[in-house]
C-alpha positions in Angstrom: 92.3 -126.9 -128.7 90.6 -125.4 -131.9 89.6 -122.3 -129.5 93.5 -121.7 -128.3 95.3 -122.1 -132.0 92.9 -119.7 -133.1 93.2 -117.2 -129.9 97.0 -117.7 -130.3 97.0 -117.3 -134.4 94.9 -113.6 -133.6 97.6 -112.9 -130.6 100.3 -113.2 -133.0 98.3 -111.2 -136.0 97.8 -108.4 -133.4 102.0 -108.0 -132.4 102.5 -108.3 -135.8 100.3 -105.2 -136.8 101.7 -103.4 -133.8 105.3 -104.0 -135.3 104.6 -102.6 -138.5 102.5 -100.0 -137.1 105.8 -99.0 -135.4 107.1 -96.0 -136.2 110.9 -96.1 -137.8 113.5 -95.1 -134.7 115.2 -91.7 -135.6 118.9 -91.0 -135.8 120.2 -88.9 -133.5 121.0 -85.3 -135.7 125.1 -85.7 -134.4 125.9 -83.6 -137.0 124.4 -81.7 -140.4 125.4 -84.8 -142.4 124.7 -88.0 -140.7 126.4 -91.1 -143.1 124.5 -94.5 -141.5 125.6 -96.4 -144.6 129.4 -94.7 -145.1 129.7 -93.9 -148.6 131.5 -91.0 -147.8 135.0 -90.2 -147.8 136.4 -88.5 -144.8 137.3 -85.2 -147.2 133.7 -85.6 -149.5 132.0 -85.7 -146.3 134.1 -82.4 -144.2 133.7 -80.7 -147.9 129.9 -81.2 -147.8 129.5 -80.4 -144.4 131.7 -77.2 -144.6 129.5 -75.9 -147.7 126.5 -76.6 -145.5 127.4 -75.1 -142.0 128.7 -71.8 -144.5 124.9 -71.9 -145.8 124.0 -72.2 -142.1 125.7 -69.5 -141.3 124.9 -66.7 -143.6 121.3 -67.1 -142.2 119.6 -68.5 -145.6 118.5 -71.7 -144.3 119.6 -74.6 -142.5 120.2 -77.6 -144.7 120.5 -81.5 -143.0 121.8 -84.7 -145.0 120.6 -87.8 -144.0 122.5 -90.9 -145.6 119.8 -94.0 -144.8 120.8 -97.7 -143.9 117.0 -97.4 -144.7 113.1 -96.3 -143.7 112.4 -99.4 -141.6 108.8 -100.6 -143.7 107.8 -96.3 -143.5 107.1 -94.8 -146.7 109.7 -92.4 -147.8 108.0 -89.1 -147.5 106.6 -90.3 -143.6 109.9 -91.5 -142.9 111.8 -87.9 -144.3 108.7 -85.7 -142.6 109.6 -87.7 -139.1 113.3 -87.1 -139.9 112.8 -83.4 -140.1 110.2 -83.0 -137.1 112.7 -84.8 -135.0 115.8 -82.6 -135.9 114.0 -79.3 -135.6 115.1 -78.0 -138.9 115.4 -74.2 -139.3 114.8 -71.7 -137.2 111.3 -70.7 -135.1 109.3 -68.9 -136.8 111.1 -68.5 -140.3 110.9 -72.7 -140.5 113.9 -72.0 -142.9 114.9 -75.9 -142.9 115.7 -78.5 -145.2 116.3 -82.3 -145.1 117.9 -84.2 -148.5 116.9 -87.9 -147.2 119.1 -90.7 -149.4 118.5 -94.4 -149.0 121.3 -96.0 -151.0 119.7 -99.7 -150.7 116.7 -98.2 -152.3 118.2 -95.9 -154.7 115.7 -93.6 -153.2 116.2 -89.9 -152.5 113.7 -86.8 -151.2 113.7 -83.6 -150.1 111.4 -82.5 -147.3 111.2 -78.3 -147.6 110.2 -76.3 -144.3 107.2 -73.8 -144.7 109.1 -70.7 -144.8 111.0 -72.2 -148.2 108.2 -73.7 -150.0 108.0 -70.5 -152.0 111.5 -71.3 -152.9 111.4 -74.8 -153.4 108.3 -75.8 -155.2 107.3 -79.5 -155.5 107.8 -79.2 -159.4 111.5 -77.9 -158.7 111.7 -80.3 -155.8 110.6 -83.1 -158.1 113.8 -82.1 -160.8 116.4 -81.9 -158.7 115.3 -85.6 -157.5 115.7 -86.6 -161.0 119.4 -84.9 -161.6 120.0 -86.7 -158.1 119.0 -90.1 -158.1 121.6 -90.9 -161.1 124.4 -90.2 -159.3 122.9 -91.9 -156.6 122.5 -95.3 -158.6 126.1 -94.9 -159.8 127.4 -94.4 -155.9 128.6 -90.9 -157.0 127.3 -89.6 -153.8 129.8 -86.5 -152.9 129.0 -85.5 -156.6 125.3 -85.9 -156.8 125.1 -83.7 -153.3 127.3 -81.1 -154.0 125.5 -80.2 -157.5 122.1 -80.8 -155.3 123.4 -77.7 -153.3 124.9 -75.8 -156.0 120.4 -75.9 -157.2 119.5 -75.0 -153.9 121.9 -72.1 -153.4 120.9 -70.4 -156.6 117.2 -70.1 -155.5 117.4 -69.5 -151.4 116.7 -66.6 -150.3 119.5 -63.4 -149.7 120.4 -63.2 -145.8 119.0 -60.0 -144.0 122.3 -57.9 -143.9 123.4 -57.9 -140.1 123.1 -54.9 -138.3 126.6 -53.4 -137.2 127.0 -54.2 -133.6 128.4 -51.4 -131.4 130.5 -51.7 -128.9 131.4 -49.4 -126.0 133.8 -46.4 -126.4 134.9 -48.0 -130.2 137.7 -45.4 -130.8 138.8 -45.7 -127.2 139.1 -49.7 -126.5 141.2 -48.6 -123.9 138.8 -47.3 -121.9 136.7 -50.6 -121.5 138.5 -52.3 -118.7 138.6 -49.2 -116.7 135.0 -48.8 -117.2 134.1 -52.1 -116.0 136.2 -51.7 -112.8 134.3 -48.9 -112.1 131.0 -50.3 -112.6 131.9 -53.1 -110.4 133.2 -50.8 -107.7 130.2 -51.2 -105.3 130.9 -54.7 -104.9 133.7 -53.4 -102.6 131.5 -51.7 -100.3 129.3 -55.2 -99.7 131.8 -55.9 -96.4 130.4 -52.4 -94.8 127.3 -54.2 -94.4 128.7 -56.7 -91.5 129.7 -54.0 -89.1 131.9 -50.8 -88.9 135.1 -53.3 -89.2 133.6 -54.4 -92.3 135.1 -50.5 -93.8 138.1 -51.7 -93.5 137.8 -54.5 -95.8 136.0 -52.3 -98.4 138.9 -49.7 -98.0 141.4 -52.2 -99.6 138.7 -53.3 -102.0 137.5 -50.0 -103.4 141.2 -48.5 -103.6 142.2 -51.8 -105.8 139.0 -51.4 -108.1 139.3 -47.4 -108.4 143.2 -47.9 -108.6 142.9 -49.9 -111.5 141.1 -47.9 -113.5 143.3 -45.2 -113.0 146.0 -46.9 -113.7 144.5 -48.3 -116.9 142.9 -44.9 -118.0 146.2 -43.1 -117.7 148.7 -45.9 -117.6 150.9 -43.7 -115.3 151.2 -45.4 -111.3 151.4 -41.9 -109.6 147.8 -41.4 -110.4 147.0 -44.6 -109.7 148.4 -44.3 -106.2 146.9 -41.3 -105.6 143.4 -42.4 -106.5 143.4 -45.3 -104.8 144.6 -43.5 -101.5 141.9 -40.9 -102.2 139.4 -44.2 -102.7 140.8 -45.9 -99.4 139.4 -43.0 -97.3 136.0 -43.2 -98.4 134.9 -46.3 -96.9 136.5 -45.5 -93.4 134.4 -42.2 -93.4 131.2 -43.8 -94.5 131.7 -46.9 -91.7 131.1 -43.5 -89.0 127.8 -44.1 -90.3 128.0 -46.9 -87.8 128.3 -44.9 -84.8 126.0 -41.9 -83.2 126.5 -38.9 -84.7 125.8 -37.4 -81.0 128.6 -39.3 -79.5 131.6 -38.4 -82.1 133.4 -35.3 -82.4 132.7 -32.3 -83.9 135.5 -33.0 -86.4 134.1 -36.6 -87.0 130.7 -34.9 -87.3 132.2 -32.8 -90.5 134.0 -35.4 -92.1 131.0 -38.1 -91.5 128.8 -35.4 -93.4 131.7 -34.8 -96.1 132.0 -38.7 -96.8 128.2 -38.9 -97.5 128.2 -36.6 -100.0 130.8 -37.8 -101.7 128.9 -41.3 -101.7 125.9 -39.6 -103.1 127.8 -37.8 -105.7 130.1 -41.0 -106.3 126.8 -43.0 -106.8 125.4 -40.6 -109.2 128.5 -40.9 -111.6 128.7 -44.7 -111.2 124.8 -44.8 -112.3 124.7 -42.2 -114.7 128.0 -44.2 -116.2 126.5 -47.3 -116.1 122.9 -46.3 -117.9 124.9 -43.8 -120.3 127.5 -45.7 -121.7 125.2 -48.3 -123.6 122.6 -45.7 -124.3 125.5 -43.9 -126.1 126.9 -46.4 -127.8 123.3 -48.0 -129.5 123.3 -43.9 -130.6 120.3 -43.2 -128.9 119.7 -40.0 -126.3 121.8 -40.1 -123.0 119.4 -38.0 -121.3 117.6 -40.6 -119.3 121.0 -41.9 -117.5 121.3 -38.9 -115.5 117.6 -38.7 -114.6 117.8 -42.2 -113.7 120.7 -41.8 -111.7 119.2 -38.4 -110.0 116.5 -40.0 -109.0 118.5 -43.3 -107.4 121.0 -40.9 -105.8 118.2 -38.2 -104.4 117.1 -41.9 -102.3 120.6 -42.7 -101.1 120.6 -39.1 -100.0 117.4 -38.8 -98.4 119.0 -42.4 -96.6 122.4 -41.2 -95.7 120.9 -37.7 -94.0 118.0 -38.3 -92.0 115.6 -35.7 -90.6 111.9 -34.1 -92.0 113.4 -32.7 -94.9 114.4 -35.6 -95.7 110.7 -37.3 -95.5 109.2 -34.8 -97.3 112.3 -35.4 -100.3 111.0 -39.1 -99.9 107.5 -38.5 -100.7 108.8 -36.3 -104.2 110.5 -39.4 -105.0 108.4 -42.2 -104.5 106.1 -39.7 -106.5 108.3 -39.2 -109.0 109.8 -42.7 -109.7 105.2 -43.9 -109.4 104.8 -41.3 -112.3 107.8 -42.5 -114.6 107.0 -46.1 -114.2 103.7 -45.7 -114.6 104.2 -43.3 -118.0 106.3 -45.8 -119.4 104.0 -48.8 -118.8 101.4 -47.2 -120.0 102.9 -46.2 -122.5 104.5 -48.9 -123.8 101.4 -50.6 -123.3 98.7 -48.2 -125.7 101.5 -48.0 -128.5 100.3 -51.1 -130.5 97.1 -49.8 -130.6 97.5 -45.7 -130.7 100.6 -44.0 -132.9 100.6 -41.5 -130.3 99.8 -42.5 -126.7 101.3 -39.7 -125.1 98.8 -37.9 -123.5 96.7 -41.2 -122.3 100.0 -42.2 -120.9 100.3 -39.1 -118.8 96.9 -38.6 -117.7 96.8 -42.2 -116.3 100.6 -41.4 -115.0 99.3 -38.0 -113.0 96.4 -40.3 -112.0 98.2 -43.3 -110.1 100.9 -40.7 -108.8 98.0 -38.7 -107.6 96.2 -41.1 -105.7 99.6 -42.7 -104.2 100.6 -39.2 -103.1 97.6 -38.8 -101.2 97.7 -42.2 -99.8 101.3 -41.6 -98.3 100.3 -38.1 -97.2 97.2 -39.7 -95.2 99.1 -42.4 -94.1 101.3 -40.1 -92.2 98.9 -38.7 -90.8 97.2 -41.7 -89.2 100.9 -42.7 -88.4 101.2 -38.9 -86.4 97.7 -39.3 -84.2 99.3 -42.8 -83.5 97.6 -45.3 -85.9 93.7 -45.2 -87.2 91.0 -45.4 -84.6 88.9 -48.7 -84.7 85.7 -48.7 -86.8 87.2 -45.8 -88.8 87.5 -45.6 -92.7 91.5 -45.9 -93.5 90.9 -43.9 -96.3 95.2 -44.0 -97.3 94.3 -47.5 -98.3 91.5 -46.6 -100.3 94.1 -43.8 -102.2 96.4 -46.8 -102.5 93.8 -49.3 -104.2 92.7 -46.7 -106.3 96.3 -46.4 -107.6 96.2 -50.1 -108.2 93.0 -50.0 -110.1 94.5 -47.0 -112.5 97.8 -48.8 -112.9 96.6 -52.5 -112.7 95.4 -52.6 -116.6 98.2 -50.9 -118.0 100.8 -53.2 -116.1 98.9 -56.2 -117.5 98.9 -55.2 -121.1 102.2 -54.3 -121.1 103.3 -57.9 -119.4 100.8 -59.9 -121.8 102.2 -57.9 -124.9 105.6 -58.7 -123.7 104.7 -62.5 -124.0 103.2 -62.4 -127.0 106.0 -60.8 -129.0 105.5 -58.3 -131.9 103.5 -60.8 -133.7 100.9 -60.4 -131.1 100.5 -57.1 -130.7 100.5 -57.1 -134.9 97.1 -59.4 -134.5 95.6 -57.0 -131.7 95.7 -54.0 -133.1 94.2 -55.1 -136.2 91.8 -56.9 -134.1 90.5 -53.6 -132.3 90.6 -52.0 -135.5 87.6 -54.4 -136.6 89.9 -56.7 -138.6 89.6 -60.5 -138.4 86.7 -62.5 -137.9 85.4 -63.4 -134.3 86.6 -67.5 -134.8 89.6 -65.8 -135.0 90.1 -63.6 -132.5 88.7 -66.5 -130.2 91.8 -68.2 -131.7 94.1 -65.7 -131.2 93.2 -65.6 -127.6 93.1 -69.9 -127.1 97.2 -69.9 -128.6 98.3 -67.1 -126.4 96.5 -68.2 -123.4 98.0 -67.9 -120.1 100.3 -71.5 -120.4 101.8 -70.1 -123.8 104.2 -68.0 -122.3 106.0 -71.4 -121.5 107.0 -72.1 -125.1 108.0 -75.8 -124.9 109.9 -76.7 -128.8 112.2 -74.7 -131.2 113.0 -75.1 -134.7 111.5 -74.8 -137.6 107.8 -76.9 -139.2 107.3 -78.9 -141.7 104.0 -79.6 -143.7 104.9 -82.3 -146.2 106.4 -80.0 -149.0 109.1 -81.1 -151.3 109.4 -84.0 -153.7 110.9 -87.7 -153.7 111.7 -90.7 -155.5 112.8 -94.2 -155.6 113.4 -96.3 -158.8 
């Protein structure tokens, strides 16, 4: 019996540590003021909370209130740090967040400062403002005591970064928008031409509604919207001849087929160029690239809608082209953290992958010609091809890794091939960007036990 009571007497010691081991259950953050005990008033409390979402707002830092029924046995500063961690004060990366933690019962108050306001907010200011606050806590002035709280903390945040003017397309022409977007939306008409030559049809009625609209929108008169949508309504009942064999239809049919694919490749140029253009234009930057883009999209809907060996050897100029353009952009996109100019490495390793492609697809087709490559022999298009890869392969993965990392990353690496930083911490570096990084699991702002509190 001695042997039980005593077993049972260290049973009951153990749950009891375990219980006050526990950690305090967190509110859930339902708002920026969360009132457990109610000593608010319905208008103290939508003043206070206005004044903070305004702060919230501007950008200068996001500021919590946590009225406490209590800390459940936790020591105020644990209990205020959990608080924070739990609500994900402030912003990623600027940790621009701050909790102001009041247990009535207690007569306690603290204030648990993020990292990126600890300049700011110093434990010795901290530590005053606690002891302007906790009066008016002890005489239940609550509203009074938090709103000159936040009157200190405004004075000392810091300014918000001015905004950047956002631009919007076509600003002295809103009425252009709509008819832009029906335009840019027009291929979705032509997606019923892909079921079968009745399928034009369908897309006739489509595309005449979508290039209808604009018109009408653009010059607000319905002749010319009738007009362009009758003009629109053909197009899709030429380009369904596409359908048939062009040996079987007649010469007339022959003509208009070939007059309906133009217009499509011209027509898809504009749409393209239009689409790339518009927001190139209006972020102020040069236009040039839309129409390059679109030529080069268009020259492959060409090369598509009229078959033949010119048209192979058009293909070849384009996948070369569209290899070296990606391929100069990756690269060097890729070489700019580390080299001010990249330029010229970018287009030597450009010409080098477009090089070795274009020989691959010119040996290919020549294999292809003597009908396929003879057993036992070297397929030397493949070895052109891998030797693309192996040109293009490091640039692609920079870029891709860089583009993870952020700017912050590519900050750290270019000091790091510079000879900056010590070897622990390059090894460091590379351990918290690793390859399960790029899932970034967590948002808001940390915490590190700055600020100051008090209870009396």
């Amino acid at each position: 019996m001695g042997f039980l009571r005593w077993l049972c007497f260290w049973v009951i010691a153990a749950m009891a540590s375990l219980c006050a081991a526990a950690p305090a259950s967190t509110p859930a953050p339902t708002s920026l003021i969360v009132d457990q005990v109610g000593v608010l008033s319905d208008a103290d409390r939508a003043a206070l909370l206005a004044r903070l979402q305004t702060i919230q707002d501007s950008g200068r830092a996001q500021i919590a209130v946590l009225i406490a029924s209590g800390t459940e046995g936790t020591p105020l500063a644990d209990y205020a740090l959990s608080i924070a961690e739990a609500w994900q004060l402030g912003r990623a990366g600027r940790d621009d967040g701050l909790l102001v933690l009041v247990v009535p019962s207690a007569a306690a108050a603290r204030l648990e400062v993020g990292y990126g306001l600890e300049g700011a907010i110093p434990d010795a200011r901290a530590s005053q403002w606690i002891d302007d606050l906790l009066p008016a806590v002890k005489n239940k002035e609550y509203a009074q005591g938090l709103e000159h709280l936040l009157d200190q903390i405004e004075g000392v945040l810091p300014q918000a970064e001015a905004k950047t003017e956002e631009r919007y397309l076509f600003p002295d022409h809103p009425e252009w928008r709509l008819p832009f977007v029906l335009v840019i939306f027009s291929p979705f008409a032509l997606f019923p031409m892909f079921l079968g030559r009745w399928g034009s049809v369908a897309s006739a009625f489509l595309l005449a509604g979508f290039f209808g609209g604009a018109a009408w929108g653009l010059w607000n008169s319905g002749s010319v919207a009738y007009a362009v949508a009758g003009a629109a309504l053909l197009q899709p009942l030429l380009w369904g001849l596409n359908w048939f064999d062009t040996e079987k239809l007649a010469a007339w049919l022959r003509y208009a087929k070939a007059c309906g694919n133009l217009i499509a490749v011209a027509l898809f140029f504009a749409v393209i160029t239009l689409f790339v253009g518009a927001p190139l234009s209006a972020e102020e930057v040069a236009v040039w690239p839309a129409p390059v883009f679109a030529g080069l999209l268009a020259t492959g809907v060409a090369v598509f809608l009229f078959p033949g060996k010119a048209a192979d050897y058009l293909m070849v100029a384009l996948r070369s082209a569209m290899h070296f353009v990606f391929i100069l952009v990756v690269a060097y996109v890729a070489l700019l953290p580390f080299n001010a100019d990249p330029l010229s490495i970018a287009l030597a390793a450009a010409t080098a992958v477009t090089a070795c492609a274009a020989l691959g697809l010119y040996l290919d087709s020549r294999e292809r010609l003597r009908g396929g490559a003879v057993a036992g022999e070297i397929r030397w298009s493949l070895w052109c091809f891998g030797l693309a890869l192996v040109f293009a392969l490091p640039f692609a993965g920079l870029a891709l890794f860089l583009a993870i990392g952020g700017e912050d990353l590519q900050t750290q690496l270019a000091q790091g091939a510079a000879g900056g930083g010590s070897i622990a911490g390059i090894v460091a570096l590379a351990a918290r960007y690793g390859l399960f990084a790029a899932v970034k699991i967590g948002l808001g702002g940390r915490f590190g036990g700055g600020g100051a509190g008090r209870s009396d």
